[in-house]
PDB file as gemmi writes it, atoms N, CA and C in Angstrom:
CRYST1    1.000    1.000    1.000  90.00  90.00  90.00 P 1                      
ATOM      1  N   UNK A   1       0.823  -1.194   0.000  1.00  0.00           N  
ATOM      2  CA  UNK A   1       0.000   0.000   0.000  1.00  0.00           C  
ATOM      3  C   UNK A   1       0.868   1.259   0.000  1.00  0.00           C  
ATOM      4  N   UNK A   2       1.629   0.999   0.766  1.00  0.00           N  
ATOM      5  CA  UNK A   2       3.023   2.603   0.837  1.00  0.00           C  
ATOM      6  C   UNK A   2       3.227   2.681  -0.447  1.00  0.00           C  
ATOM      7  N   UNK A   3       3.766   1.696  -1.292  1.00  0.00           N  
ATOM      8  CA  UNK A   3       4.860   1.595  -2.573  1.00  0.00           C  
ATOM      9  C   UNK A   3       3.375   2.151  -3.837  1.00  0.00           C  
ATOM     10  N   UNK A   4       2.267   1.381  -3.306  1.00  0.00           N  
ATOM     11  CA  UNK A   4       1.466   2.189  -4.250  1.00  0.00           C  
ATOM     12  C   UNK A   4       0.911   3.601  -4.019  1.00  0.00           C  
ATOM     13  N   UNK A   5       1.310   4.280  -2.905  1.00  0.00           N  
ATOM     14  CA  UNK A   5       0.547   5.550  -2.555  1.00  0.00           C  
ATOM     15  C   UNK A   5       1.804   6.549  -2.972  1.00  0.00           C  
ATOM     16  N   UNK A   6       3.286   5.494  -2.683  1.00  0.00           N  
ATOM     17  CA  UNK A   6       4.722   6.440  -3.632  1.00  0.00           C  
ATOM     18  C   UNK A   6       4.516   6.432  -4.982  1.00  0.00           C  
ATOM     19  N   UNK A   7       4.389   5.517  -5.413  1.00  0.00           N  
ATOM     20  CA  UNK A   7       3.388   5.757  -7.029  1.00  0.00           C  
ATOM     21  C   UNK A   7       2.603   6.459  -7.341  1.00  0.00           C  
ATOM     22  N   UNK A   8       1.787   6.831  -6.934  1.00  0.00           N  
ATOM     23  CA  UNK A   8       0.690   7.553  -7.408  1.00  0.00           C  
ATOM     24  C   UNK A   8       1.406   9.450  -6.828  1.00  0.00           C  
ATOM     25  N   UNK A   9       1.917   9.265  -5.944  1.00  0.00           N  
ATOM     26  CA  UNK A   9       2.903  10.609  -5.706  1.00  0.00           C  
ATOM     27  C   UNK A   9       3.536  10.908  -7.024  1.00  0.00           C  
ATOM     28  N   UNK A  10       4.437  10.088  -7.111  1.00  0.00           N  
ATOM     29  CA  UNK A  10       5.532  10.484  -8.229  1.00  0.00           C  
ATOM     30  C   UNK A  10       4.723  10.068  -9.088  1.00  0.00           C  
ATOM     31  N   UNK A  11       3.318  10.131  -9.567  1.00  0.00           N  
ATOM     32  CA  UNK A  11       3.209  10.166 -10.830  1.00  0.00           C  
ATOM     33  C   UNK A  11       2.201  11.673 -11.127  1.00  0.00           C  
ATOM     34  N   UNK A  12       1.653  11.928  -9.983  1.00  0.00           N  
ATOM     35  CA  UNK A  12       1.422  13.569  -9.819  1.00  0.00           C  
ATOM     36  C   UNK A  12       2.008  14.416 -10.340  1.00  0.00           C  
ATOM     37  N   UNK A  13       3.173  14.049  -9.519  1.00  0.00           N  
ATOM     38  CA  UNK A  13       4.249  15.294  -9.564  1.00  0.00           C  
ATOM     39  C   UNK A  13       4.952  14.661 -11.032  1.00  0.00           C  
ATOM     40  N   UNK A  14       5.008  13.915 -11.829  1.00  0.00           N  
ATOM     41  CA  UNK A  14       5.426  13.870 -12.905  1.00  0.00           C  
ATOM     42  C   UNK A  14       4.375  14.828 -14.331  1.00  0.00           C  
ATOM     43  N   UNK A  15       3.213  14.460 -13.504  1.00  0.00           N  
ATOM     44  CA  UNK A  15       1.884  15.305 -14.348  1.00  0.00           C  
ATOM     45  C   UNK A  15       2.148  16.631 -13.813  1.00  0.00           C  
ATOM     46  N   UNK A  16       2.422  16.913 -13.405  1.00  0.00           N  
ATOM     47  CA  UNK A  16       2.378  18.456 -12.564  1.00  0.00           C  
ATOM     48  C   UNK A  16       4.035  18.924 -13.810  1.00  0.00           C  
ATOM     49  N   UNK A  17       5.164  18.126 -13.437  1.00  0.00           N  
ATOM     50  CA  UNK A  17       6.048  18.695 -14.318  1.00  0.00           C  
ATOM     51  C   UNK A  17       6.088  18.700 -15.697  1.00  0.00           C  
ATOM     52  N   UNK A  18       5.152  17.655 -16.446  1.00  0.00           N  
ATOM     53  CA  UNK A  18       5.391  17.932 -17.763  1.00  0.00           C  
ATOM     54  C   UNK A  18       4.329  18.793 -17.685  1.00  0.00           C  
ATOM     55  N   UNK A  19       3.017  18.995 -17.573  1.00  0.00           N  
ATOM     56  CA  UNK A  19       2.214  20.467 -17.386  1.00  0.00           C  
ATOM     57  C   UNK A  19       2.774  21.674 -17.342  1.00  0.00           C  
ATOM     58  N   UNK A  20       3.828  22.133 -16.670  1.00  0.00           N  
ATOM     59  CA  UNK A  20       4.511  22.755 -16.775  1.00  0.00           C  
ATOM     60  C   UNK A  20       5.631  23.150 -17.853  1.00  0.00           C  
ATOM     61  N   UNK A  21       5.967  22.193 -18.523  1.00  0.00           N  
ATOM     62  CA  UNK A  21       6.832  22.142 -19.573  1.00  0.00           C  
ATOM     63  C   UNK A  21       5.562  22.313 -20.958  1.00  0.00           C  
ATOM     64  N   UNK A  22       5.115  21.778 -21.357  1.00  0.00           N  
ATOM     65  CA  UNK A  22       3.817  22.415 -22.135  1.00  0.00           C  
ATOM     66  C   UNK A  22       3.703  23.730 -21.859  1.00  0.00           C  
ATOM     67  N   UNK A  23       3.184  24.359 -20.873  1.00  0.00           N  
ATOM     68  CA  UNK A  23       2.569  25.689 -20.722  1.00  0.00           C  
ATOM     69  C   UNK A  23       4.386  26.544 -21.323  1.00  0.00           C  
ATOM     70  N   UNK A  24       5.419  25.853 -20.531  1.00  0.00           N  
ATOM     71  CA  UNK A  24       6.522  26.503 -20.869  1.00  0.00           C  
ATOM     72  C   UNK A  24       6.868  27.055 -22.359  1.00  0.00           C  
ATOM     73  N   UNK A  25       6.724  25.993 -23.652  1.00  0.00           N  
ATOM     74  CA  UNK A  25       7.537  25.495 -24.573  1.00  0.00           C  
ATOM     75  C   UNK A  25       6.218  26.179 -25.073  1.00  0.00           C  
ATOM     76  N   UNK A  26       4.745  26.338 -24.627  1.00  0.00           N  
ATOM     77  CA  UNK A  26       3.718  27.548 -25.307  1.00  0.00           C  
ATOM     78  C   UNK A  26       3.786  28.495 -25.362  1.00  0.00           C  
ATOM     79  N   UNK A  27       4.278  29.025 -23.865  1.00  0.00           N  
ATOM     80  CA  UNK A  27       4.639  30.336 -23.791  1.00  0.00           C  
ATOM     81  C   UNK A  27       6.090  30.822 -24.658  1.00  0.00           C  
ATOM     82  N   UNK A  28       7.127  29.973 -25.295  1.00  0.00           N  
ATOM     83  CA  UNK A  28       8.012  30.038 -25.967  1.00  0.00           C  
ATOM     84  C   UNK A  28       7.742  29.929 -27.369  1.00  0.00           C  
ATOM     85  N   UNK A  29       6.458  29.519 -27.930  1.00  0.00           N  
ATOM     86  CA  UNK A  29       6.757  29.423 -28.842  1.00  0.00           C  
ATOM     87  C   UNK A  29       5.491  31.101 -29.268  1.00  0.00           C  
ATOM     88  N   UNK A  30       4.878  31.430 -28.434  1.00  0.00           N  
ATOM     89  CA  UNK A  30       4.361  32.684 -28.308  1.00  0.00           C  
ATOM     90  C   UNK A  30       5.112  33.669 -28.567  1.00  0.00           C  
ATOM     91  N   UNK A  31       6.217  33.346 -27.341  1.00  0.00           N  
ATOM     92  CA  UNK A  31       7.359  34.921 -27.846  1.00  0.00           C  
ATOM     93  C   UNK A  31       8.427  34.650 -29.360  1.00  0.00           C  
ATOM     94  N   UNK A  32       8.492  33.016 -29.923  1.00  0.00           N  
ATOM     95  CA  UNK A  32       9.079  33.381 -30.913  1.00  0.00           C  
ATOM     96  C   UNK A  32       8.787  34.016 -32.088  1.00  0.00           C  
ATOM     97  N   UNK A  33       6.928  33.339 -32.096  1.00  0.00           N  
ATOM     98  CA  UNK A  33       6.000  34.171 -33.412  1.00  0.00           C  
ATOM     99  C   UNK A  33       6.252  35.409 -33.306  1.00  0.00           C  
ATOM    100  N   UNK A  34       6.248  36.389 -32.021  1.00  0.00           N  
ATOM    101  CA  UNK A  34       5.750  37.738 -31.796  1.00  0.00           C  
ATOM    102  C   UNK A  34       7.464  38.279 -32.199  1.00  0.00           C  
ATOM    103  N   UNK A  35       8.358  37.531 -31.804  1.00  0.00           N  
ATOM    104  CA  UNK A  35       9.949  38.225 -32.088  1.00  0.00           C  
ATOM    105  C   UNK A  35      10.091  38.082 -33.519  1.00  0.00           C  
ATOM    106  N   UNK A  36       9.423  37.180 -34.270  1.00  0.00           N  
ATOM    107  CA  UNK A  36       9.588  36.504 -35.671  1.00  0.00           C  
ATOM    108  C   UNK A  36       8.804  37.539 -36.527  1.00  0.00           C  
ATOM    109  N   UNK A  37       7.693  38.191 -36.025  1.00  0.00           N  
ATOM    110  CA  UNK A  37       6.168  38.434 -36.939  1.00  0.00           C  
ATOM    111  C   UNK A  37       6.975  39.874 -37.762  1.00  0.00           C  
ATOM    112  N   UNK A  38       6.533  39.896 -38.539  1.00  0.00           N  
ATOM    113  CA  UNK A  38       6.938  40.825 -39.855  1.00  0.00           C  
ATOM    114  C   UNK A  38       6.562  42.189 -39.579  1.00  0.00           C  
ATOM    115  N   UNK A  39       7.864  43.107 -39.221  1.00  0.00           N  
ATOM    116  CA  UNK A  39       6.738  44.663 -39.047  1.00  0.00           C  
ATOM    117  C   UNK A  39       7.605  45.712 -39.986  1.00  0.00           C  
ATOM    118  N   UNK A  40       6.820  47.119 -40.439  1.00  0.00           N  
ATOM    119  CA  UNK A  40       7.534  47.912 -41.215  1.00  0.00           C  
ATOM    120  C   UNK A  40       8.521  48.586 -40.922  1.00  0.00           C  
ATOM    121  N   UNK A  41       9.311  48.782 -41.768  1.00  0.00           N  
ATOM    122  CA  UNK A  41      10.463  49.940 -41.012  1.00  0.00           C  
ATOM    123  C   UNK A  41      11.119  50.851 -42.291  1.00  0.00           C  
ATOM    124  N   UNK A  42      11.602  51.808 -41.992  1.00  0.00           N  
ATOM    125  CA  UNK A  42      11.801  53.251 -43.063  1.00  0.00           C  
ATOM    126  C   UNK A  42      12.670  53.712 -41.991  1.00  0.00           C  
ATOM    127  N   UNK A  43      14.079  53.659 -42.370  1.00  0.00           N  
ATOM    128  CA  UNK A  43      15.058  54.283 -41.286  1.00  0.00           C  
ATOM    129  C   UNK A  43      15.584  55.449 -42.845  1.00  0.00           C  
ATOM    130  N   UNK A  44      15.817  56.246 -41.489  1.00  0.00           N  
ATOM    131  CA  UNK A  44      16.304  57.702 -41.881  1.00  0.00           C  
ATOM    132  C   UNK A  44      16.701  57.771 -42.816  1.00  0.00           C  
ATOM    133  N   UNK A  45      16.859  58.871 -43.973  1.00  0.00           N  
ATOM    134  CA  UNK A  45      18.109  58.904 -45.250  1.00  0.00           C  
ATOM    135  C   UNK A  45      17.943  60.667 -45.065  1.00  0.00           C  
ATOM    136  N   UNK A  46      19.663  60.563 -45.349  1.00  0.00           N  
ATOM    137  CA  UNK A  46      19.469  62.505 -46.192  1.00  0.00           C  
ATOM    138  C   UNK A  46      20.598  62.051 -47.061  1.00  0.00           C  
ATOM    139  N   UNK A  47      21.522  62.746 -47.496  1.00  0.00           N  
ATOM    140  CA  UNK A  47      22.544  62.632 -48.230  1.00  0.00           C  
ATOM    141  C   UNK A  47      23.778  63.329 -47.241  1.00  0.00           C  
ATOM    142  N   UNK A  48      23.648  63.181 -46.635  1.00  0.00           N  
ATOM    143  CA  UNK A  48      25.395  63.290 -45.857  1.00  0.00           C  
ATOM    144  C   UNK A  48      25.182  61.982 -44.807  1.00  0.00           C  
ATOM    145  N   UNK A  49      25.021  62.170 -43.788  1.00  0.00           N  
ATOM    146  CA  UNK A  49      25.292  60.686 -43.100  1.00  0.00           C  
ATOM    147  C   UNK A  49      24.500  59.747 -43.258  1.00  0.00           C  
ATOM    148  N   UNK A  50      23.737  59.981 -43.056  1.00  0.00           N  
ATOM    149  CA  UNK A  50      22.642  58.955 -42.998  1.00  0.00           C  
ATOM    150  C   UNK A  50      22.358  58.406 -44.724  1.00  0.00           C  
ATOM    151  N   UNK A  51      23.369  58.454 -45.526  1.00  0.00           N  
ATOM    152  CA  UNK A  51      23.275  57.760 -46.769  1.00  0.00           C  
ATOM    153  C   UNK A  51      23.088  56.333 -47.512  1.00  0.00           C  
ATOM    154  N   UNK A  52      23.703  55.896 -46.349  1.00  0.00           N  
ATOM    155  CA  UNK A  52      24.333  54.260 -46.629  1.00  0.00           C  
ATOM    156  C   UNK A  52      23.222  53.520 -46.270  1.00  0.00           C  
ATOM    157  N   UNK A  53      23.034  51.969 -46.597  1.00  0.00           N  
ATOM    158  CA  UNK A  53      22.332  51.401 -45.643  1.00  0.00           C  
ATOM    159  C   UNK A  53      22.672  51.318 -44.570  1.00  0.00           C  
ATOM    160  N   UNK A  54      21.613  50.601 -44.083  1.00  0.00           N  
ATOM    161  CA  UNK A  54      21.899  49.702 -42.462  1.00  0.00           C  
ATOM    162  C   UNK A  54      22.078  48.931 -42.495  1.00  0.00           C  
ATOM    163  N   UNK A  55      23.300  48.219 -41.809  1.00  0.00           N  
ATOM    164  CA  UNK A  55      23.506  46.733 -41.630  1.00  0.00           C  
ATOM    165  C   UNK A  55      23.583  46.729 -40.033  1.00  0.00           C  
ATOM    166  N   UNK A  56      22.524  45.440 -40.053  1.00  0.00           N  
ATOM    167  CA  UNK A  56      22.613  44.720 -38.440  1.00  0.00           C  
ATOM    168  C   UNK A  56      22.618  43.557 -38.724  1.00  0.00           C  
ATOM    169  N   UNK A  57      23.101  43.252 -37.147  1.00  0.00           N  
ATOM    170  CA  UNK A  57      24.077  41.692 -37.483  1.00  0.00           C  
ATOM    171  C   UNK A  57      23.485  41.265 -36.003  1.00  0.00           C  
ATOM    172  N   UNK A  58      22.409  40.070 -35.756  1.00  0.00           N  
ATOM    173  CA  UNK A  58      22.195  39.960 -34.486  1.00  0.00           C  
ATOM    174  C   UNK A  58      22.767  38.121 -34.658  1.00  0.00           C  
ATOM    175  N   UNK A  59      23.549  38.104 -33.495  1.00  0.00           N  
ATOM    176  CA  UNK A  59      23.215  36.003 -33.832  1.00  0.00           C  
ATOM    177  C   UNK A  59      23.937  35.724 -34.699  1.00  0.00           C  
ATOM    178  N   UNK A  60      24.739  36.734 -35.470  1.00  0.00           N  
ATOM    179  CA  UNK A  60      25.612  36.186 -36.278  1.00  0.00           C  
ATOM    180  C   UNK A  60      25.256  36.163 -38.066  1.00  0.00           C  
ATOM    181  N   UNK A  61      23.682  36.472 -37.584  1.00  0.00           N  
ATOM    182  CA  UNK A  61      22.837  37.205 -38.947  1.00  0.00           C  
ATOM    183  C   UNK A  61      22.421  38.263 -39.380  1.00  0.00           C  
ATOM    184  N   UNK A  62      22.469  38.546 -40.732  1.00  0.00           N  
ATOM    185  CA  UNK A  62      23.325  40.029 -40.888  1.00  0.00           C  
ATOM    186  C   UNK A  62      21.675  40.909 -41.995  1.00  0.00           C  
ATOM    187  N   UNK A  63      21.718  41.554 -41.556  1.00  0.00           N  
ATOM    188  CA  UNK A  63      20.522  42.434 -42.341  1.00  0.00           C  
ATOM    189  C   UNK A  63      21.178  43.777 -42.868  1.00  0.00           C  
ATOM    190  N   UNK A  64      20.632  43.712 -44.044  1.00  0.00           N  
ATOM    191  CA  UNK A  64      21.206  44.933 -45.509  1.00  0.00           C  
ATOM    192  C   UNK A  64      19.624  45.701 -45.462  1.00  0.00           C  
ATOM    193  N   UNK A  65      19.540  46.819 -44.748  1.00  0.00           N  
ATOM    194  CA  UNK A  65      18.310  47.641 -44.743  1.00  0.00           C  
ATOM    195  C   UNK A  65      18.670  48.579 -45.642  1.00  0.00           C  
ATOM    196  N   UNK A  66      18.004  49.258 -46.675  1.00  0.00           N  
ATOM    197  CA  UNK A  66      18.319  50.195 -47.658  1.00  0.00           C  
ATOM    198  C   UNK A  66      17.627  51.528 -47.050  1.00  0.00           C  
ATOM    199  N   UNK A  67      17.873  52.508 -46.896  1.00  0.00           N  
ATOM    200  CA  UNK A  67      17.512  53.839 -46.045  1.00  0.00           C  
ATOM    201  C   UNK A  67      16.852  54.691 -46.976  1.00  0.00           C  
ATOM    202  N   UNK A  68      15.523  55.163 -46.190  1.00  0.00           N  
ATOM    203  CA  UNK A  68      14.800  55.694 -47.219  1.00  0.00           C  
ATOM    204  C   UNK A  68      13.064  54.872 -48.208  1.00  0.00           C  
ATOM    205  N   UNK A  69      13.686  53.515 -47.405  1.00  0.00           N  
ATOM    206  CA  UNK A  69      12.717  52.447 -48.360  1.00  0.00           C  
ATOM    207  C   UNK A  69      11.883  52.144 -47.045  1.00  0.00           C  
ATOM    208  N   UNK A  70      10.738  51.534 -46.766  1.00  0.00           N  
ATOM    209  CA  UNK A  70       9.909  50.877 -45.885  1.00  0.00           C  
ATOM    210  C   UNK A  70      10.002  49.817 -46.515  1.00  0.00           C  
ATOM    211  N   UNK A  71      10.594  48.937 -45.291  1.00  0.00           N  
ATOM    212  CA  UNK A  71      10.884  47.385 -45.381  1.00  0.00           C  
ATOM    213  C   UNK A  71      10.153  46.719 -44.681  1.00  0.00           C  
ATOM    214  N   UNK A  72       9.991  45.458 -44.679  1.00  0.00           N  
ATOM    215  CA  UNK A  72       9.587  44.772 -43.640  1.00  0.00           C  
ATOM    216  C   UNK A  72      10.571  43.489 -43.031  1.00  0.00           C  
ATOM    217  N   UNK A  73      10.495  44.018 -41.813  1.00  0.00           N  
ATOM    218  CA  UNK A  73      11.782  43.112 -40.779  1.00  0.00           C  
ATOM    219  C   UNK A  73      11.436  42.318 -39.788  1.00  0.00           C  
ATOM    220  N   UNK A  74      12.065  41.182 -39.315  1.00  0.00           N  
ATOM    221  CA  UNK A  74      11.521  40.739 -38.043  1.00  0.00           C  
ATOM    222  C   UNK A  74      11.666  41.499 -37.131  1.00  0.00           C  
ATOM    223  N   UNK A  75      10.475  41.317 -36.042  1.00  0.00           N  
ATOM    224  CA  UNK A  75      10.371  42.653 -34.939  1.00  0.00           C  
ATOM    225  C   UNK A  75      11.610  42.087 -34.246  1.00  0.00           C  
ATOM    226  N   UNK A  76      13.065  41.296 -34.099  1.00  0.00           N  
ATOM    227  CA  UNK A  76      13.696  41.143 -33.386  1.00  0.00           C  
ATOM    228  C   UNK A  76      14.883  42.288 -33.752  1.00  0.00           C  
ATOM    229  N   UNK A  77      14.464  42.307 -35.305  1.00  0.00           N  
ATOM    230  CA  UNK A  77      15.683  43.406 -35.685  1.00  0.00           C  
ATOM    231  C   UNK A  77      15.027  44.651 -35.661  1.00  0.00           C  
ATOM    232  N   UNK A  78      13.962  45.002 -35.751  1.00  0.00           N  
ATOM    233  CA  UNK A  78      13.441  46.035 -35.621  1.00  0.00           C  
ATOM    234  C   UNK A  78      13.767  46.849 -34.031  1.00  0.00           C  
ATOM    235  N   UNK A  79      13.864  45.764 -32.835  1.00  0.00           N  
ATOM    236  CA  UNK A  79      13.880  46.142 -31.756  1.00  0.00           C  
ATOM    237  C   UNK A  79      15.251  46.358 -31.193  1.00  0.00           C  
ATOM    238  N   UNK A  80      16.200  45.359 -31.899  1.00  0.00           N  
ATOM    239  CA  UNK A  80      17.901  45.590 -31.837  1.00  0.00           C  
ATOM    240  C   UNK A  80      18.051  47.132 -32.377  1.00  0.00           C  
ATOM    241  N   UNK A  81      17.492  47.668 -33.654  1.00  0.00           N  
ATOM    242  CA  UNK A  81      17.826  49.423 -33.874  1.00  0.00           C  
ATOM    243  C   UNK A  81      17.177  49.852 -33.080  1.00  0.00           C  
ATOM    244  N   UNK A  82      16.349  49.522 -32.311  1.00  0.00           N  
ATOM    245  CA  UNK A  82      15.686  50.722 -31.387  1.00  0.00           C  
ATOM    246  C   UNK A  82      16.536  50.811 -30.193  1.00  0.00           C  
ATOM    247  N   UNK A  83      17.397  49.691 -29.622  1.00  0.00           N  
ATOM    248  CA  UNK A  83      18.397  49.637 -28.313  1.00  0.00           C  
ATOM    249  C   UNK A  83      19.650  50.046 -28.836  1.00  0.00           C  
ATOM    250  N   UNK A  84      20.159  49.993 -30.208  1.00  0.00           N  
ATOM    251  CA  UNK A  84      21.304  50.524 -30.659  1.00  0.00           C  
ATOM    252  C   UNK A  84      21.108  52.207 -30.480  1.00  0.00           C  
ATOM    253  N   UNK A  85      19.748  52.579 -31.335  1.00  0.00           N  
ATOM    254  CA  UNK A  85      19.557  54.123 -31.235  1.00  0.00           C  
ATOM    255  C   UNK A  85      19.334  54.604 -29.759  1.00  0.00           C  
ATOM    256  N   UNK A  86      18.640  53.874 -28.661  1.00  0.00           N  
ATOM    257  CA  UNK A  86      18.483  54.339 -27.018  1.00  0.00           C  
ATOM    258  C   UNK A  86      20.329  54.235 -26.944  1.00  0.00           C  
ATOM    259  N   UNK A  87      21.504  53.199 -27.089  1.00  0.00           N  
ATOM    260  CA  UNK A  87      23.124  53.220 -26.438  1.00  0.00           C  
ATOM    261  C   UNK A  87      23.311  54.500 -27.098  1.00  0.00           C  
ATOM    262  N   UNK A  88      23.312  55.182 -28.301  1.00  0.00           N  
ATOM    263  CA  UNK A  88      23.981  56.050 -28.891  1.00  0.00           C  
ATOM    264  C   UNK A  88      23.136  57.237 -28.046  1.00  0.00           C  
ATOM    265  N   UNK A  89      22.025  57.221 -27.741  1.00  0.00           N  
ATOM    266  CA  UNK A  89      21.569  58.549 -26.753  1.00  0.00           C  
ATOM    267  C   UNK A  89      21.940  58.506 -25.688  1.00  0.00           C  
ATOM    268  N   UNK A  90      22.097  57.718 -24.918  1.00  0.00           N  
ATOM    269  CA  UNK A  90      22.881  57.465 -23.822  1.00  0.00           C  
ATOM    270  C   UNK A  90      24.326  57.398 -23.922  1.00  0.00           C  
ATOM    271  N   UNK A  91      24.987  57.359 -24.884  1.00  0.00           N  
ATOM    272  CA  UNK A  91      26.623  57.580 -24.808  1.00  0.00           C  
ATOM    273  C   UNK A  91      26.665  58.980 -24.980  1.00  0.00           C  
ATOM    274  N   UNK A  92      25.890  59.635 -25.938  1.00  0.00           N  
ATOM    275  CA  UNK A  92      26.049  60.966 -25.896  1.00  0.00           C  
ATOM    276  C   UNK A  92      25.681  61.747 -24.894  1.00  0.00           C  
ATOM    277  N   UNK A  93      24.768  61.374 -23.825  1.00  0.00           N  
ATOM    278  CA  UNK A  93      24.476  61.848 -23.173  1.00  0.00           C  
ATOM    279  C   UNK A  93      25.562  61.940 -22.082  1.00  0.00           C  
ATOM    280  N   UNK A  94      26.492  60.759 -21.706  1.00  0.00           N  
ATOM    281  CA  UNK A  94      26.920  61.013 -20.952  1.00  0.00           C  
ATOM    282  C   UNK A  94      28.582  61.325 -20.925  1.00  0.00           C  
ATOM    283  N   UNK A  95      28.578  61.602 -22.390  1.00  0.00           N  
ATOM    284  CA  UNK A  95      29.978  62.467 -23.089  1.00  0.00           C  
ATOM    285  C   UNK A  95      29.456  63.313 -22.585  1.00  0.00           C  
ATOM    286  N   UNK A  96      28.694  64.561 -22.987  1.00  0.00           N  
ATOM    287  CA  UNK A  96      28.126  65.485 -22.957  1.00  0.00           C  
ATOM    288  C   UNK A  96      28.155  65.826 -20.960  1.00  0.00           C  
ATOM    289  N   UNK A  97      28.011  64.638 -20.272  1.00  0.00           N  
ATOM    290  CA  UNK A  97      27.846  64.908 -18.870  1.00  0.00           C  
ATOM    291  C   UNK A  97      29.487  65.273 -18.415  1.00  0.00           C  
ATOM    292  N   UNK A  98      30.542  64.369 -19.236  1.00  0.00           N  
ATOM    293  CA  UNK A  98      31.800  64.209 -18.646  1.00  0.00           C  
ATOM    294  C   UNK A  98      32.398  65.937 -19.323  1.00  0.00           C  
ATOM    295  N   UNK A  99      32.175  66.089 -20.119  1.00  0.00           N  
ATOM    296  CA  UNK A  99      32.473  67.295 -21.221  1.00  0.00           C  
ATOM    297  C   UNK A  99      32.271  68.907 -19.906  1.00  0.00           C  
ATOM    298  N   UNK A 100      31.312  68.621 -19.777  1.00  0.00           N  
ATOM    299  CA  UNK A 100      30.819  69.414 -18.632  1.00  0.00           C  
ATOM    300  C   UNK A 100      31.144  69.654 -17.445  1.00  0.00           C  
ATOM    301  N   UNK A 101      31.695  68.400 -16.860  1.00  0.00           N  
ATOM    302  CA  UNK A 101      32.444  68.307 -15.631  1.00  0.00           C  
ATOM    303  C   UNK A 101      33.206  68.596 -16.044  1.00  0.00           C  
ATOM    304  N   UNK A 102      33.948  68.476 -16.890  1.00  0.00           N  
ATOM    305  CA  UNK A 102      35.632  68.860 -17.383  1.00  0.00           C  
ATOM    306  C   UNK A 102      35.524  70.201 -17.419  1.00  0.00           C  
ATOM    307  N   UNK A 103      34.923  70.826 -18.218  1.00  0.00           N  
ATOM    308  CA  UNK A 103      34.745  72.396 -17.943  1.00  0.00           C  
ATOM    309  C   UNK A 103      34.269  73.055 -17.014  1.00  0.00           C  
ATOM    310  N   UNK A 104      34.053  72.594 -15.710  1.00  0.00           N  
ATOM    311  CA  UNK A 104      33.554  73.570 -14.733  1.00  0.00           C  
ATOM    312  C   UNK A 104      34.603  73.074 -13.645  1.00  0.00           C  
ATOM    313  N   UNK A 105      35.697  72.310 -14.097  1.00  0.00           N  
ATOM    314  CA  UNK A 105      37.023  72.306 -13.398  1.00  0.00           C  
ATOM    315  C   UNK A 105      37.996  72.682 -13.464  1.00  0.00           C  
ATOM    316  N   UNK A 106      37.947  72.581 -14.990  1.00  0.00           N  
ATOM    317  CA  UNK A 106      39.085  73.707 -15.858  1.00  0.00           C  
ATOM    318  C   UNK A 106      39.852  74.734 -15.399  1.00  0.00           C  
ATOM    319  N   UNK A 107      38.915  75.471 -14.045  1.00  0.00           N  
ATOM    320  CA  UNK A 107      39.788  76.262 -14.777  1.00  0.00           C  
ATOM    321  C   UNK A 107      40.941  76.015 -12.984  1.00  0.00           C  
ATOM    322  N   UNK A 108      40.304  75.377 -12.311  1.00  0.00           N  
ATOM    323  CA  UNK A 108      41.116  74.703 -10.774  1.00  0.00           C  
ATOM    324  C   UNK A 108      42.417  74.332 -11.405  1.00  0.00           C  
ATOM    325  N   UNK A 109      42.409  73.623 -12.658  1.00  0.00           N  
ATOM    326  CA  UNK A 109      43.399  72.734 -13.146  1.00  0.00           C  
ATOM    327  C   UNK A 109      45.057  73.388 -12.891  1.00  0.00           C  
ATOM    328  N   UNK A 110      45.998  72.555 -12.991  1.00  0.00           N  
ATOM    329  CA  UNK A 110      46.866  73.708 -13.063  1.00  0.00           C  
ATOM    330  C   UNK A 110      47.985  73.153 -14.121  1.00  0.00           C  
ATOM    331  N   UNK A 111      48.609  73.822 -14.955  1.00  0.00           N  
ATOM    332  CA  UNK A 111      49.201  73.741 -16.240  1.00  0.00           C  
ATOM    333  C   UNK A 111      50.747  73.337 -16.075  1.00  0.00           C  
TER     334      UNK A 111                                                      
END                                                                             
């Protein structure tokens, strides 16, 4: 009676863990459609910098965006230029912070 009431335990808790692995490997395959799903994009062009394409390279895979055109990209690369463009506001920002400190010490400095 023990050995069958440890049975029926460990076979609970075996239903309980693959239940869990289902809901898991659903919820994974949820965020891959939504990282995968196709959205538009039109990055900047003028004729001095912003001329060239874009190339991003996530994973070792490399995307040729032509500037100026509305493309359609996976939202994973779509969301990699949006954290590349937030580092470059934030590096400038905090050049711009060090730039500042440097000049309101300047002039303590001594030569």
């Amino acid at each position: 009676m023990a050995e069958t009431n440890k049975a029926v335990k460990e076979t609970k808790e075996n239903v309980k863990e693959v239940k869990e692995t289902v809901k898991a490997v659903k919820v994974t395959d949820d965020v891959n459609a939504y990282l995968n799903e196709r959205v538009p994009f039109r990055a900047f062009k003028d004729n001095d910098k912003y001329k060239d394409d874009l190339i991003v390279i996530v994973n070792g895979k490399t995307w040729q965006i032509q500037r100026g055109v509305t493309v359609m990209i996976p939202r994973y690369v779509y969301l990699t230029i949006l954290q590349a463009e937030r580092q470059k506001v934030e590096a400038a920002r905090y050049s711009q912070m060090l730039e500042d400190q440097y000049k309101s010490r300047e002039s303590g400095l001594m030569y």
